[in-house]
C-alpha positions, 0 to 999 in steps of 0.5 A: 511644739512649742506649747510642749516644750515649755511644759517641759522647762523646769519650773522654780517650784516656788509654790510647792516650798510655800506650801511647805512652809505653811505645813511646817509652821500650821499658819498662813501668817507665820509662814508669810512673816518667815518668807518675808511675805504676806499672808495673802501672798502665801495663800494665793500661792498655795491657792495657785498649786492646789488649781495645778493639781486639782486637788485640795491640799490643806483643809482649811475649816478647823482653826488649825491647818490639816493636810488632806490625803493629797496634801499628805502626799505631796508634802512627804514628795517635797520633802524628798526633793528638798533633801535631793536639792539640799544633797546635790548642793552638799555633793557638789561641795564636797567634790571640791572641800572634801565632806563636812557638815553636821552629821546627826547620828541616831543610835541605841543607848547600849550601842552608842555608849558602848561601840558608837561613841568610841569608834568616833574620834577616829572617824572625826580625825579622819573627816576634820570637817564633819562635826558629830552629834550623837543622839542616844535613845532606845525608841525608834526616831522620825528621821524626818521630824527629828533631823536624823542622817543616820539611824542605827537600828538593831531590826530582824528586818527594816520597813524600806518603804521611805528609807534606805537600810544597809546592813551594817553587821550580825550582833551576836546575844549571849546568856549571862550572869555574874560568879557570885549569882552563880555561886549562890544559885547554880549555874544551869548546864541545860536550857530547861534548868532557866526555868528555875532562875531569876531571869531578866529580859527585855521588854515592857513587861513581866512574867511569863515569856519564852526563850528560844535558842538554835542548837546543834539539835535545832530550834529549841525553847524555854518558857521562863518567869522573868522577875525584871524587865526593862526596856534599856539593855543598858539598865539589864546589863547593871541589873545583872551585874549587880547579881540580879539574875541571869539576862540575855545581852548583846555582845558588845555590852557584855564582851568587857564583863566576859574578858575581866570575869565579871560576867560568864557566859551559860550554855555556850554551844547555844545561840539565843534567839535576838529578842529585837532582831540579829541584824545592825542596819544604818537608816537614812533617808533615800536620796538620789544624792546621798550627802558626802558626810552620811557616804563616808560615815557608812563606809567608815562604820562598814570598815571598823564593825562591818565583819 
């Protein structure tokens, strides 16, 4: 009985933030120096943990450190109790100061230009502790490596694997082109009528693609030849307003140009298929104690955009 019980007091897990360190620095030494230990120490510990497991973690042959698939495993499970410790310890903070920190914010350049960041200072004067940097790239981003709290991602559907995805709010995509391109070109009353203009779309490549659009008659589609593409709905949204042809854009990018005039929308009674997925999701890691700062951010982006 007794042997049982102390199997199940908790341990310091020690060896397991050792062996994360050597991970994160690759280095027996620089880990010993940043832990103000010695490398032998370290080694011993991390010797300890792999006799306990029965498992090999680290393969030690090259001159650089690999994990093992055990290895692999059992740094990605530390991680998740290192953010599960660090989030308690912000939890039970925040019960008492209210929520505050640093809060990482990952979000496309089109949608944190021309959404995110304006709706930031209102949320800033509410939460006055939490101080904000926001990250805008238009690839994915390792929330892991790159110490990411949120990342907003426009997805048809989110791998949810390691992740938590909630869904934030639909994004609507329109068909544009400005009045003088139309002036000059036309403007297409039918979808087949797209074949014959300059077409730009998002995308790593040229050529040849296909639009699809729901319709009152159902799904329908379009092959057409685009002269550009990009892979920035930032760059499309200036091409197509410089008189570049006709593009397929996110609302929020376009809603301004629509209002002023500077853009009109075609085929209005159509709705374009989302070249990158219809829905906004906001992307954190899953944790049992999710931080105050990430809640509250969740909520506050749910109450401003959320419908």
């Amino acid at each position: 009985m007794g042997d049982t019980m102390s199997e199940m007091q908790p341990r310091d897990f020690s060896d397991v933030w050792t062996f994360v360190r050597v991970v994160d620095t690759g280095s027996f030494s620089e880990a010993a120096r940043q832990m103000g230990s010695t490398k032998a120490n370290v080694s011993k510990q991390v010797a300890n943990l792999e006799r306990k497991l029965h498992a090999r973690l680290l393969n030690r042959s090259t001159r650089k450190l690999g994990l093992t698939e055990a290895g692999q495993a059992i740094y990605q499970n530390a991680l998740r109790m290192l953010e599960e410790a660090r989030a308690l310890e912000a939890t039970a903070a925040g019960l008492q100061t209210g929520p505050g920190g640093t809060l990482r914010v990952s979000a496309s350049m089109a949608f944190g230009a021309t959404c995110l960041a304006g709706l930031l200072p209102a949320f800033m004067e509410r939460y006055p502790d939490i101080r904000v940097v926001l990250s805008l790239t238009d690839r994915y981003v390792d929330l892991v490596e790159e110490s990411i709290d949120v990342a907003l991602r426009l997805a048809a559907r989110i791998d949810t694997l390691s992740v938590v995805a909630r869904p934030i709010t639909a994004i609507r995509y329109l068909l544009v082109a400005t009045p003088a391109y139309l002036a000059q070109h036309g403007t297409p009353a039918r979808i087949e009528e797209l074949a014959t203009h300059r077409c730009l779309r998002f995308g790593a490549a040229a050529g040849p693609v296909t639009w699809q659009f729901d319709g009152p008659g159902g799904m329908v589609g379009v092959k057409i030849d685009c002269d550009l593409a990009a892979n920035s709905s930032v760059a499309l949204h200036l091409a197509m307003l410089r008189g570049g042809g006709i593009a397929l854009l996110p609302a929020y990018v376009v809603g301004e140009d629509l209002r002023s005039g500077a853009a009109v929308q075609l085929l209005p009674a159509l709705t374009p298929k989302a070249y990158a997925g219809d829905q906004l999701y906001a992307v954190y890691l899953e944790n049992r104690f999710l931080p105050p700062k990430v809640r509250v951010f969740i909520d506050y982006l749910l109450e401003t955009i959320g419908s």
